[in-house]
C-alpha positions as MATLAB code, in Angstrom:
seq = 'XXXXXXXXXXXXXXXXXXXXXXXXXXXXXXXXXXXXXXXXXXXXXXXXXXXXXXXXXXXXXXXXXXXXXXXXXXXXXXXXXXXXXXXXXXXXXXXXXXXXXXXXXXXXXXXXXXXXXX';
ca = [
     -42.809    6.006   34.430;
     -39.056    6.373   35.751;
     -38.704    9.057   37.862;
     -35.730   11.363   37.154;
     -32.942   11.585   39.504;
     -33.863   15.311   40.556;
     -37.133   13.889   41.319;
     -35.464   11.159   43.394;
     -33.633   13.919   44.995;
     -36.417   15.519   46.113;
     -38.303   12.756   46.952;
     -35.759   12.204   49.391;
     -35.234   15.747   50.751;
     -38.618   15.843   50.991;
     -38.420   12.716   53.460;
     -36.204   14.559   55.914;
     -37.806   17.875   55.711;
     -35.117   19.840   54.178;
     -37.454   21.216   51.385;
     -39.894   24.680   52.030;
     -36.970   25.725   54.713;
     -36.596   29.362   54.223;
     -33.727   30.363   51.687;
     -30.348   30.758   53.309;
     -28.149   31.544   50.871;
     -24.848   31.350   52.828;
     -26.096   27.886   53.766;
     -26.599   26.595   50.859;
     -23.206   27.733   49.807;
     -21.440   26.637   52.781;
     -23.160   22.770   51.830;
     -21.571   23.318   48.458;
     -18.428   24.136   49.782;
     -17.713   21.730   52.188;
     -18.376   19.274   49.289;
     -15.944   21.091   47.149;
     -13.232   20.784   49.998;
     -13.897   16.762   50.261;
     -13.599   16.722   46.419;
     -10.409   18.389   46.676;
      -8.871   16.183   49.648;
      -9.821   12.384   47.877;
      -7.551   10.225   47.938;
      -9.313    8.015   44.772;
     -12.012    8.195   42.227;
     -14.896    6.787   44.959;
     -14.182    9.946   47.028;
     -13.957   12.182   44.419;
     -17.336   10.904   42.577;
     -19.033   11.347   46.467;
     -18.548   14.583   46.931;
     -19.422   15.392   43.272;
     -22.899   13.657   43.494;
     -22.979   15.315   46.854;
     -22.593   18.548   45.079;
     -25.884   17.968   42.744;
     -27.837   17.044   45.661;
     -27.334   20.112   47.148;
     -27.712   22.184   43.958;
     -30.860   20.178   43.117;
     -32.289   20.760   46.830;
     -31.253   24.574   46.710;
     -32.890   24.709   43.471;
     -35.915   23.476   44.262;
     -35.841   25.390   47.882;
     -35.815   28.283   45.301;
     -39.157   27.626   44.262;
     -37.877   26.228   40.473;
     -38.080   22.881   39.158;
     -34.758   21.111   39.089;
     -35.578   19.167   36.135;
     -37.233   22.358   33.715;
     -34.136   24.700   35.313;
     -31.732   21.940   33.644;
     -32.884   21.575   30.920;
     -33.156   25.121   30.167;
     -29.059   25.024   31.083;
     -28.966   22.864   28.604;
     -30.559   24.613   25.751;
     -28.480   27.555   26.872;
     -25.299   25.922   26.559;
     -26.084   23.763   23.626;
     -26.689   26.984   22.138;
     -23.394   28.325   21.744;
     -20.599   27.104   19.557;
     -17.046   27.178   20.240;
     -13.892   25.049   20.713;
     -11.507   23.419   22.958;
      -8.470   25.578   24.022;
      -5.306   23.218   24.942;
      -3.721   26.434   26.230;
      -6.172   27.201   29.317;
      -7.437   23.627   29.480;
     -10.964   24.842   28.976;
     -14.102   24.833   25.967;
     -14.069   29.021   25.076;
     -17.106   30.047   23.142;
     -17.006   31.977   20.390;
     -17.988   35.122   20.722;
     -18.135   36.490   17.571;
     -21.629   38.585   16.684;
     -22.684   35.877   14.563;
     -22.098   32.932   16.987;
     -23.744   35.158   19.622;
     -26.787   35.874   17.427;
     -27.427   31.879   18.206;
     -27.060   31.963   21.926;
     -30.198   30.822   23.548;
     -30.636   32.380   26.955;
     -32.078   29.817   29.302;
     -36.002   30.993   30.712;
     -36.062   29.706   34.151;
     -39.062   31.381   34.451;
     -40.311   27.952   32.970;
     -38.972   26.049   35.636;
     -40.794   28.306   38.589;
     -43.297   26.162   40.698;
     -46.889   27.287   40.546;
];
């Protein structure tokens, strides 16, 4: 069986010890952020896809340094998000859900209880 790339992620931070450290939330954010900055200085497409993997290595090590499952924590996001319906704006740039009541009546809130390690 292939192992998914959150597993390979952890396999790895496992391998250095950075996994079971105790939970430093400014830390983590300050990994995150110094990735963001490096993002936002490439110069090309390599740099710019580094620091974006970078970016899910630290989420997925944070997340599991949380006690959660990277992979069930996903793909509850997913679920959540594939939940909702809405549309592309060309004004803002972004996808806006719709938020009427009956779109929200759909909107599956994602259970990361599921994802908590035993």
């Amino acid at each position: 069986m292939t192992k998914s790339y959150f597993d390979k992620i952890n396999d790895w931070a496992d391998e250095r010890g950075l996994t079971n450290n105790p939970w430093d939330k400014a830390a983590q954010a300050s990994f995150i952020a110094e990735e963001l900055s490096e993002f936002l200085r490439a110069k090309d497409d390599n740099q710019e896809i580094d620091a974006l993997c970078d970016m899910i290595v630290f989420a997925a090590n944070a997340i599991k340094n949380k006690g959660y499952d990277p992979n069930i924590a996903m793909d509850e996001t997913l679920k959540e998000i594939s939940s909702r319906t809405g549309a592309f704006n060309e004004a803002t740039g972004k996808w806006e859900k719709f938020k009427t009541q009956e779109a929200m009546e759909l909107w599956y809130a994602a259970d990361y209880s599921k994802a908590k390690i035993k």
